[in-house]
N, C-alpha and C positions, 0 to 999 in steps of 0.2 A: 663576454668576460665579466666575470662578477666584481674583481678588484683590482685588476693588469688592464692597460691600458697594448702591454705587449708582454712577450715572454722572457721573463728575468732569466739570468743565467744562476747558477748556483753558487757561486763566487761571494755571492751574501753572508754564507751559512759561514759562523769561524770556524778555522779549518782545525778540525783535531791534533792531536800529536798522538803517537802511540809508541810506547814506549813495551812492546811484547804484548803481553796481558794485561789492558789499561787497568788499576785497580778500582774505577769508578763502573766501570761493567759490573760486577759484581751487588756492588750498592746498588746499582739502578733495579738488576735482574731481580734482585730480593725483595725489593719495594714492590716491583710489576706482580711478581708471582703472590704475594703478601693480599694486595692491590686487588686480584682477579681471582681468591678465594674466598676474600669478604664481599666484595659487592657484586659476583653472581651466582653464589650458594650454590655451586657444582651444578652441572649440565642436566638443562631440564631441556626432552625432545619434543615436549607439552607443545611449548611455543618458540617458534621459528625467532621472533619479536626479540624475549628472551635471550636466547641465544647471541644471537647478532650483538643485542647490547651488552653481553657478558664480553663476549670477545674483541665488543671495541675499547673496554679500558688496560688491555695490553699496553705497556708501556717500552717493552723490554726493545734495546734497538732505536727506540723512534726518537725519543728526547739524544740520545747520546751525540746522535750527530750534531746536537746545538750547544754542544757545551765548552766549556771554553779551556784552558792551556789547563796542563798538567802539571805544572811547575809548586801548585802551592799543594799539594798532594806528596807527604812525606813515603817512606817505603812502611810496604805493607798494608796500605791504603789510608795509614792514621794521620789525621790534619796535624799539621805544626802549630802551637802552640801559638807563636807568634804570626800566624798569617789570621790565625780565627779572630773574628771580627766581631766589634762589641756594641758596633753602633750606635759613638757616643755623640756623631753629629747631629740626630734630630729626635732623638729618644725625648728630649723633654720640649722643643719647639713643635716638632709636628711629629704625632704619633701613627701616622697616614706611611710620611714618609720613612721612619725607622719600620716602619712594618714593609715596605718594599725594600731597603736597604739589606736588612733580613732575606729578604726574597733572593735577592740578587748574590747573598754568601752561600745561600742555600744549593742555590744553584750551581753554583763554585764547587762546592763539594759534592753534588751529584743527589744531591738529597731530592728529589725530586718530588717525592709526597711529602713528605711533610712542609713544602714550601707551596702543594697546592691547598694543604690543609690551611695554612696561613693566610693566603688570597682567599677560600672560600669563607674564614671567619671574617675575613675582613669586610668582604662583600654581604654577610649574610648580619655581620652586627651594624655598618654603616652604610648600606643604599649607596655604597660609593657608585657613581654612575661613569660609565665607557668614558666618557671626553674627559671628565677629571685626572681620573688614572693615567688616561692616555700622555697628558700634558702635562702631567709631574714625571712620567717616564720619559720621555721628550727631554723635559727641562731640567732634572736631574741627575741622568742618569745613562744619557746616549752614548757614552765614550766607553761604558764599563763593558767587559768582557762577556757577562753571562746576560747580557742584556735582552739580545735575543732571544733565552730561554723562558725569562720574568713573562716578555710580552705574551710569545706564545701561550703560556702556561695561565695567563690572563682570559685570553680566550678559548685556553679549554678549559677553564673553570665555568666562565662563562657561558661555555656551550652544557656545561653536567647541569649548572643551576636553570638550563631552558631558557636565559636570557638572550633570545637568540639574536636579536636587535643589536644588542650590545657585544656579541661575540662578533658578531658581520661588521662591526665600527671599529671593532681592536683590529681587526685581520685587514680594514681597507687601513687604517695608520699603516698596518705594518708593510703593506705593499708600497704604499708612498716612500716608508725609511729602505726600502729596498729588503728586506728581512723576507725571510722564507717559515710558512709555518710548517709544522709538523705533521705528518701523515694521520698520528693520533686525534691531533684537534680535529682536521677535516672530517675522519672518521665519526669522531663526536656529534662534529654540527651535521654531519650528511646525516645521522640518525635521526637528531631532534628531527632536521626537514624534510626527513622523508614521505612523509603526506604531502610533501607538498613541492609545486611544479619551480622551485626554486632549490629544489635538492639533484635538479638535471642541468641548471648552470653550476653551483658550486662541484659538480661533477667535473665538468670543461675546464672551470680552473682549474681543478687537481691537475686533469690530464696539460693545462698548458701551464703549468706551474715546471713542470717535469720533476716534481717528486715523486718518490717509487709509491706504487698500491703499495697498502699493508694484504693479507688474504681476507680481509675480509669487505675492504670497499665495496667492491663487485657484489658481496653479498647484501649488504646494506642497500644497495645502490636498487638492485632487482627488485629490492622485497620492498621498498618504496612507492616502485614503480608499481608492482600489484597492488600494493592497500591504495593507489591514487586511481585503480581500476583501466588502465593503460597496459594494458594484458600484451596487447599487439606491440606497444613500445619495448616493455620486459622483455617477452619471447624474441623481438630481434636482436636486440642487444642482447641478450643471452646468447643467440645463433653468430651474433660478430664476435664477439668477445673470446668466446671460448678455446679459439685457436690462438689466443694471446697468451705468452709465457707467464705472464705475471696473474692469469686468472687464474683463481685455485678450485677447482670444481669440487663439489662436495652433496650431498647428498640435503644439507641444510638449502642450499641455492633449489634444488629440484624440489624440498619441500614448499617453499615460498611460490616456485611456479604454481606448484600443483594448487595449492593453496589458493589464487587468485584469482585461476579456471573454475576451480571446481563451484566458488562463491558467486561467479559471476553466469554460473551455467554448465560453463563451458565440460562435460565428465568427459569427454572421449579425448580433445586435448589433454587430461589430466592422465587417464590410460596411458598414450602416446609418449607423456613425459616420464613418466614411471616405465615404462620400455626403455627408456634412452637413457635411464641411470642403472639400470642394467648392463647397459652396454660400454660404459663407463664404466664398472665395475665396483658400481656402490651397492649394498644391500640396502633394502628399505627398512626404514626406523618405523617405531610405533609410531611416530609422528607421521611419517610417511601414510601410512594403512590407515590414520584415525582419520587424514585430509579428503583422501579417496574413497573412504565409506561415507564420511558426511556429504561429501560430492553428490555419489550415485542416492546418498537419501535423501539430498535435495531434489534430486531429478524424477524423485519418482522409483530408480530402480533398487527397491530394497530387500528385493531377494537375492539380487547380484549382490546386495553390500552386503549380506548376512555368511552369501559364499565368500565373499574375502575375509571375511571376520575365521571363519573355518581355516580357509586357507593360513591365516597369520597366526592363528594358533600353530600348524604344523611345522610352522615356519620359526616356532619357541620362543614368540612373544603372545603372552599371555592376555586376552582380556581381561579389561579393566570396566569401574562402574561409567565413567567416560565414554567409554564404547556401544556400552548396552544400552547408554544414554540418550545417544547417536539415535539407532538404530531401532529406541522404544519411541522416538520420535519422528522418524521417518513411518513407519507403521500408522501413528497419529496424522499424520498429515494427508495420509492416506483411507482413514476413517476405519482404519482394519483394529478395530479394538479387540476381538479376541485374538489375533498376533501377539499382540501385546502383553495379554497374559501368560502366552507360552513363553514370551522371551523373560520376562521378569521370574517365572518356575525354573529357568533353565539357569538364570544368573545367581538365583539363590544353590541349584543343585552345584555351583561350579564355588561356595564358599562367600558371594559376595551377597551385602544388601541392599535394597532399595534406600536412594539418599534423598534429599528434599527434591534435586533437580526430579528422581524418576518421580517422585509424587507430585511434584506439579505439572508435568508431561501428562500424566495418569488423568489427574485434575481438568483439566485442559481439554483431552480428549473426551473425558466425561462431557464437559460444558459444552463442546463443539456439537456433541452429537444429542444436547438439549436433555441429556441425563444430570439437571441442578441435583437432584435429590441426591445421586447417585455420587455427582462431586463433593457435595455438603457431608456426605458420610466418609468419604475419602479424606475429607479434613480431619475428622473427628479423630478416625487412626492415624491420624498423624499425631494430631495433639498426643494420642493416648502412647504414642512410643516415644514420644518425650522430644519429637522434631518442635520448634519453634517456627512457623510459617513466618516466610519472607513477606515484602510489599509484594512480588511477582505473584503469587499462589494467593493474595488475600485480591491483587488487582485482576487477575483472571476470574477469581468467582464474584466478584462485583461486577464486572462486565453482564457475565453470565444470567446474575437475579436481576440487573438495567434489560435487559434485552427478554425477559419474562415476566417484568412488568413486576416482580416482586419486593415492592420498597422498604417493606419490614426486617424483611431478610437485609438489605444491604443497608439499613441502620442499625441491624443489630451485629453485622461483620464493623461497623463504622466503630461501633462502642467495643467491640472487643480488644481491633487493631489499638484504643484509647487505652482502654487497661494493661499493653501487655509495652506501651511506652514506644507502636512503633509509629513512625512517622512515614508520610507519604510521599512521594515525591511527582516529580512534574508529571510521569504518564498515569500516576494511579489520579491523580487529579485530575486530569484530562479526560480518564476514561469515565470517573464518577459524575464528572459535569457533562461529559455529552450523555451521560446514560440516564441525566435529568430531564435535560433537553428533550431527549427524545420520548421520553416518557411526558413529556408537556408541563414537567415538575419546575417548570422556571425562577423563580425564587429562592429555591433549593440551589437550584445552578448557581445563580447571580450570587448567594452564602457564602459556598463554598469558594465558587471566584474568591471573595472578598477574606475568607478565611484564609488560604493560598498565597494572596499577595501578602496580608499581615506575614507569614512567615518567610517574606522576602525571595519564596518562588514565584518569579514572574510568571503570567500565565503569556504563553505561544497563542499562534495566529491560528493554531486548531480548534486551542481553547473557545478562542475570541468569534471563530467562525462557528461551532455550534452553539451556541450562546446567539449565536446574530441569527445563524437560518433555523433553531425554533421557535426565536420571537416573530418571525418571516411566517414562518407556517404556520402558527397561530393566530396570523391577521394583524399581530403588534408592531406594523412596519414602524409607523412614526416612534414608538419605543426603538426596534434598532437603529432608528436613526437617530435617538437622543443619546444612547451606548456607544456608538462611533464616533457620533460630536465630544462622549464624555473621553474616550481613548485618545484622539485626537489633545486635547486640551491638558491631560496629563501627560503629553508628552510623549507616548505610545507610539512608536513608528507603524503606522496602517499601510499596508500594501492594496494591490490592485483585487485580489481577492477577497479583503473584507469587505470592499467597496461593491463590489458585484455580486454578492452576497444581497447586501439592500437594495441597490438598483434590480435585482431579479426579484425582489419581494414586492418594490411599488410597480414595478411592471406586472405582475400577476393580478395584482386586486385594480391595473387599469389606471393607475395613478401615475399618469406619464410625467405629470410636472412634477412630483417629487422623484422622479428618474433622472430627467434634463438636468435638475439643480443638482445633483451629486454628479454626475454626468460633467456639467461644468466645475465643479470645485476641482475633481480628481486633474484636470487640464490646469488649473489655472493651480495646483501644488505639485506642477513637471511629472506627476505619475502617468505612467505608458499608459491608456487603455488597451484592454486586451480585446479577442476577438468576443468575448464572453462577455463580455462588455456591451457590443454591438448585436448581441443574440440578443440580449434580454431587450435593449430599446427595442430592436425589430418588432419583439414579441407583442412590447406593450403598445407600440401605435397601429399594430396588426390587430389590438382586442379589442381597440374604440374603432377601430375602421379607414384609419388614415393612412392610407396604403402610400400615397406620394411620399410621407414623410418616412415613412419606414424604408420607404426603398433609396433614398438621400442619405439613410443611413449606410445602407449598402456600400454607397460610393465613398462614404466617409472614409470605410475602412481600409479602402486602396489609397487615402491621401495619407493616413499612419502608417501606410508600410507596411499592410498588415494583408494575410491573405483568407479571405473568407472561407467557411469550411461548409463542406455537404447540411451541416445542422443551419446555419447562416441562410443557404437558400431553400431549405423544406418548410423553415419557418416564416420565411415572406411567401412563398408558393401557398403555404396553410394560407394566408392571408388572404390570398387571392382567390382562392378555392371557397374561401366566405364567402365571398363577394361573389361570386359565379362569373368571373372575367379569366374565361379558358384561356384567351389567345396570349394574353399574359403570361399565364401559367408555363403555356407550351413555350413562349418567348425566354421566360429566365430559364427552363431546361436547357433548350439550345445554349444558352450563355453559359450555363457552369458548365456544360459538357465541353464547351469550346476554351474556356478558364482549366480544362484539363479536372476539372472538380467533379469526380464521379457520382452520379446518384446513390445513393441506396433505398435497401430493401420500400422503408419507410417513406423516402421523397415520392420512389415510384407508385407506393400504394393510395399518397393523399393523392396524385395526380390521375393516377384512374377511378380514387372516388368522386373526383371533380369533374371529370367526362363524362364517367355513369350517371351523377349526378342531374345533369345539362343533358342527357340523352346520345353522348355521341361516344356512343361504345365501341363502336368499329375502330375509333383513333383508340379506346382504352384498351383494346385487342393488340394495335401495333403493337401499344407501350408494352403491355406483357410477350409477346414478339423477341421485344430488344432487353427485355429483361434474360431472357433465356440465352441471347445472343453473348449478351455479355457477362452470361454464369454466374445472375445472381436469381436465388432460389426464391420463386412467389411463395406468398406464407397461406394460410388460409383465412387470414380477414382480406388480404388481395381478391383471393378467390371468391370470397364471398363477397365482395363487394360489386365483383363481374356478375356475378353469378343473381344479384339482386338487381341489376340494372338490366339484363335479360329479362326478369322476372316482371320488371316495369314495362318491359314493350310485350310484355306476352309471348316473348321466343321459348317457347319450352325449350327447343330442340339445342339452344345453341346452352341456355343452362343446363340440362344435361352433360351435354359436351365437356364442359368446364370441370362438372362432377367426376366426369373420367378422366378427366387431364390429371384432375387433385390425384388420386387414387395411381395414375400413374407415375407422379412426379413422391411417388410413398408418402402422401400427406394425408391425412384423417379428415374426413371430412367432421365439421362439427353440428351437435342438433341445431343451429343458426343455418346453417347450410339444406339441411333436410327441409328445417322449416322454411324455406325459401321456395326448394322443388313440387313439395308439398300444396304447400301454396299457387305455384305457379300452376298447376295441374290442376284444381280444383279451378282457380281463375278462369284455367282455360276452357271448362266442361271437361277435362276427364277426369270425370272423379273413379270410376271403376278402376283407372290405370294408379290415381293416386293409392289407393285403399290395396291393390296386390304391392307397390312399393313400399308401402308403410308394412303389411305382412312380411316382405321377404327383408325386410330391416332386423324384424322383430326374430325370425328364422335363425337371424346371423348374431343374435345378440346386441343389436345395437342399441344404445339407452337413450331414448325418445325423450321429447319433452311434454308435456301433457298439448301444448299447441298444436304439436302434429295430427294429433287424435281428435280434436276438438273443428279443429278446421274443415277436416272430412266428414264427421258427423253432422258438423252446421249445411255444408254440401251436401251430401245426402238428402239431408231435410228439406235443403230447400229445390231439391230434384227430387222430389215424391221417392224417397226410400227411405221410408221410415225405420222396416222391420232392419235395413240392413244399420240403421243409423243406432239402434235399440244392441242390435245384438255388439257395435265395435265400441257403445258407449261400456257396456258390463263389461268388455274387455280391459277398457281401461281401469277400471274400477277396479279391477281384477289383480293389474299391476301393481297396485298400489296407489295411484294419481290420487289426491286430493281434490275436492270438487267445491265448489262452492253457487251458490243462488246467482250468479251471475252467468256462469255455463246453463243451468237449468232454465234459464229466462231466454237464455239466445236460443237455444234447441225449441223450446215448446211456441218462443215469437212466430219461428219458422212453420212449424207444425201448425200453429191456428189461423194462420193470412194462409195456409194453402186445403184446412177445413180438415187436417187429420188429428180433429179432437179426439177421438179414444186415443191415438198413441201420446196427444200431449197430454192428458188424464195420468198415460201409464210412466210417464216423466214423473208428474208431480207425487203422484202415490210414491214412487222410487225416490226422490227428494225427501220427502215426509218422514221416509221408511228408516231415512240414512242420518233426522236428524238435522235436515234443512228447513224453516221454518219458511212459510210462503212470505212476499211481501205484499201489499194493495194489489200497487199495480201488476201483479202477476196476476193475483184473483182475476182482476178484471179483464185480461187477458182471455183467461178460459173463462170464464162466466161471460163473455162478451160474445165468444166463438159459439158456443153452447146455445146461444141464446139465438143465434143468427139460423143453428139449424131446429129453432121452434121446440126445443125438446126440455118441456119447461120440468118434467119428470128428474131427467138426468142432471137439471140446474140443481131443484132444490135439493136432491143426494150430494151434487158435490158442495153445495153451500156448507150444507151437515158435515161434511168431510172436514171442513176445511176449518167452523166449531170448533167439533173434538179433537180436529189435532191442537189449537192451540190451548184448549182448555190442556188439556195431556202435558202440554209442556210446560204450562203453569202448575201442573201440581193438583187441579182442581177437580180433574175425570180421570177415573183409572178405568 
């Protein structure tokens, strides 16, 4: 109970008189109607929000039952003369109190706006505050007749002017004095709190108040409950209520359903609900159809929502630029930019034109799909049609030129947004300072921060956090550390995230002790650490090699109550997998599996490179085993890492295997992969088996890395098959490979330790040919081999060779 302690009877309220047709009906009904044509400018089906709040300052009904005797009410409805009141007790003692006195005739005569226009001036030229009022009504004023109207009408002024503190302080007085407030006010204050989880007690009161609903609580009340995102709460109360006399079903209620679903996901509930106001016998409003296309255009289904759009035309509500809005932006989100242009061809053919919102969706879509150029001309027509770009359309193409590295461009949108008087606010500044940050333009950042706060926009923890993790990745740890000392000390409330933000930067560069000391401060100023917290220490006493201390971290995080997560132990297992302490490794898997803390992809790949590592592949076989057991898919640096540990015991046969496994589990294998089989085949003496796998690669279009080629050539060579190493080297050459004096030197080393100096001759000549200049020790090389077979003829020829070619290169022999 929000302000009953138990439930009052109604016997509070004074009791009317009626005499036929009271003549204060009439005055009230006129004020109401008066009332509910100024302040909700007729029925907009735009917004649900809207609506609601138009129709709770209904008056008509609700005040009358608090009003008091008929007796000073002449015939015809005209005040007597001598009952009207001049209020010459405190007109010149206290101007407070002849302003409620006022209040209290007002309401005597039924006047009821203009006695709330009185309280509102009252409250809005003097800060009178809740307990003041309250204790001048108390102590002035408790025996008079209309007393119960002043209060009430107190707190629903108080609830129009959002003082909602102060409306909840007038309404607990008046449960104390016994007094019943009006369906009106509640209706008021359930609006203001309808975000919030205290618009579902003042709810309870109503219902244990036992004042009647007006028809629209119930709707206020629903549509509360979806903006607080409590879908499941809404939709039951909706499903209990609805069989209640007093709920008034309407087609605004199904709109706020539908509304709540559709934002939070949910389209197919939104369908469902739009069937059942069918069945109910409501038509759907264009608000109806605008709720359920933006729905299915959030989900993705925007050729469904384009069929409803069809549909509700036939149905004689006409689209609007609202709709095409919708629906040019579902297209966007979707990356279908030529969609996009047929729906904006189709919106002009139907009469209508592009507004700023379609040009900055347009915009948008441009920037997304990394056509700046393409947005930056999409401005220009705008300019040139005479639209004035918002912050949103100048903050999206800053984004855009942050994220392409072009800083001229977004100082020269900076100096335009200057000229044309607009100002920025919290997110276009948020966006331009991480878009410095990330560009490494830190200074720039740290400006504009300081520009931002002069204009008395604080910057957020977003701010504060890309600000902190580019000085991080820049290496400027002890700078963000001197930035969050300075936040700190102005008073700046710093959460656990800006803090692990630095703690993750001294951990990276190894700097455990300035980890520990923020580490302790965050403890010793009652801030939670989080588990992110205890990832980064992990990491850093895992980068110097103090594995005890990193794993005492571990147990830290069960003493905070906190439960470690799959990244928590892949990153102490990385640790251990340094170290080459398997039994370890194997030890914490058993435990997080046993912690119910599932591996992933990533834990299980360090840990078979840790086994492959160490040799004991058969266990790293299990692991890919129970990787499959438990339906999680090996990647290919998995594979290739099985597949290299094979390659180290010389099993061709089982890395093979593994190649087929890849291939059947539809994974590509990569040139890391080939180079590995390739390898391993050559290792092992089969080079004839390598040289047809590398051909039937090449068959299949596969794109080699020049190692694959090189590897078997050098094989070749040094198995006396020169002609075959000659003819798959011009192959390569052929593909395109770049070659350089390093492949030349390992081919021809090979060729002269086994005395095939013409073929290392027909190397160098092909070097020479291509443009590769010999070095020394390669001369000496062949001039050494040459010389072993006595063949002083063939030296001094390739001496001469070897001359003119560098003369030739220098310019100096043609």
């Amino acid at each position: 109970m929000l302000f009953r302690r138990k439930i009052r009877s109604l016997r509070r309220i004074p009791c009317p008189c009626f005499a036929g047709k009271h003549p204060l009906s009439s005055v009230a009904a006129a004020d109401a109607a008066e009332e509910l044509v100024s302040d909700s400018g007729g029925w907009d089906p735009k917004s649900c929000s809207r609506d609601i709040l138009a129709l709770s300052n209904l008056e008509l009904g609700l005040y009358l039952s608090c009003r008091s005797n008929s007796n000073v009410v002449a015939e015809k409805g005209v005040l007597k003369q001598k009952e009207m009141v001049s209020c010459p007790r405190w007109s010149e003692q206290d101007p407070m109190l002849a302003r409620l006195e006022v209040c209290h005739a007002l309401a005597k005569e039924g006047r009821l706006r203009q006695m709330r226009k009185i309280l509102r001036q009252m409250l809005g030229d003097e800060g009178t505050s809740s307990s003041l009022l309250c204790e001048l009504l108390c102590t002035n004023f408790k025996d008079w007749d209309s007393n119960s109207i002043v209060w009430d009408m107190l707190a629903n002024v108080y609830a129009r002017l959002e003082m909602i503190h102060d409306a909840l302080f007038v309404l607990s007085k008046m449960a104390a004095l016994d007094m019943q407030a009006s369906i009106s006010t509640y209706d008021r204050l359930l609006f203001n709190l309808r975000h919030t989880e205290i618009a579902w007690d003042l709810y309870e009161e109503i219902k244990s108040s036992g004042v009647s609903y007006s028809e629209y609580t119930f709707k206020i009340l629903i549509d509360g409950l979806c903006k607080q995102g409590r879908l499941q709460h809404a939709i039951s109360f909706f499903q209990t209520e609805r069989g209640n006399k007093e709920f008034n079903r309407c087609i605004v209620t199904f709109n706020s359903l539908m509304a709540g679903v559709c934002n939070a996901g949910f389209v197919e509930i939104a369908r469902s609900l739009l069937s059942l106001s069918f069945k109910y016998g409501f038509l759907p409003n264009k608000h109806s159809y605008t709720t359920l296309i933006h729905g299915l255009c959030l989900a993705g289904y925007v050729d469904e929502a384009l069929e409803l759009s069809e549909y509700m035309q036939t149905d004689g509500i006409e689209l609007d630029v609202v709709i095409y809005n919708i629906l040019i932006n579902g297209y966007r989100l979707l990356g279908l930019m030529s969609e996009i242009w047929k729906l904006i061809r189709m919106m002009i053919q139907h009469g209508l034109q592009p507004d700023l919102v379609t040009y900055t969706i347009l915009i948008t879509g441009l920037c997304e799909g990394g056509n700046v150029d393409e947005g930056l001309k999409m401005r220009k027509e705008m300019l040139s049609r005479g639209f004035k770009l918002n912050i949103v359309t100048y903050s999206v193409l800053v984004n855009a030129l942050c994220r392409k590295g072009h800083i001229n461009e977004v100082e020269g949108l900076l100096g335009e947004m200057k000229e044309i008087g607009l100002d920025m606010d919290l997110v276009a500044y948020s966006i331009l300072i991480n878009g410095y940050c990330k560009l490494g333009e830190i200074e720039k950042a740290l400006q504009v921060c300081q520009t931002m706060c002069s204009k008395r926009i604080m910057a957020n923890s977003f701010v504060h956090g890309g600000i902190l993790s580019s000085l991080c990745k820049n290496g400027s740890v002890p700078e963000a550390n001197w930035y969050l000392e300075n936040l700190a000390a102005t008073g700046q409330t710093l959460n656990i995230i800006l803090y692990n933000i630095v703690i993750d930067g001294y951990a990276k560069i190894g700097d455990v002790e300035g980890a520990v000391t923020l580490y302790e401060q965050i403890i010793r100023s009652n801030i939670t650490p989080s588990v992110v917290t205890y990832n980064s220490l992990i990491y850093g006493f895992c980068k110097i090699g103090e594995l005890n201390i990193a794993k005492s971290f571990l147990r830290k995080i069960e003493l905070h109550e906190l439960v470690p997560t799959v990244v928590t132990y892949t990153i102490l297992i990385n640790g251990f997998c340094g170290a080459g302490d398997t039994d370890s490794i194997l030890e914490l898997l058993d435990e997080m599996i046993g912690k119910s803390i599932m591996p992933n992809r990533i834990t299980y790949s360090v840990i078979i490179k840790a086994l492959c590592k160490h040799g004991r592949v058969r266990e790293a076989i299990d692991i890919l085993k129970n990787m499959e057991i438990m339906g999680i898919g090996a990647d290919e640096i998995t594979y290739n890492t099985l597949i290299q540990g094979f390659h180290e015991l010389r099993n061709v046969n089982m890395a093979f295997y593994l190649h087929d496994k890849m291939l059947q589990h539809s994974l590509m294998p990569t040139p890391i992969t080939y180079n590995l089989l390739i390898n391993a085949l050559c290792l092992n003496g089969e080079v004839d088996r390598a040289e047809r796998f590398l051909l039937s690669l090449l068959e299949r279009g596969v794109r080699l890395r020049k190692f694959a080629y090189t590897t078997i050539i050098k094989a070749q060579c040094a198995k006396a098959m020169p002609d075959r190493a000659i003819i798959l080297f011009d192959k390569m050459l052929e593909s395109g490979y770049e070659v350089s004096i390093k492949d030349f030197s390992a081919i021809i080393n090979r060729l002269c330790k086994r005395h095939f100096v013409n073929e290392a001759k027909i190397f160098f000549k092909l070097m020479l040919y291509i443009g590769i200049l010999p070095d020394q020790e390669l001369c000496l090389v062949i001039c050494s081999a040459i010389h072993k077979q006595n063949d002083h003829k063939s030296l001094a020829a390739f001496q001469a060779m070897v001359v003119k070619s560098c003369l030739i290169a220098l310019g100096i022999y043609e």
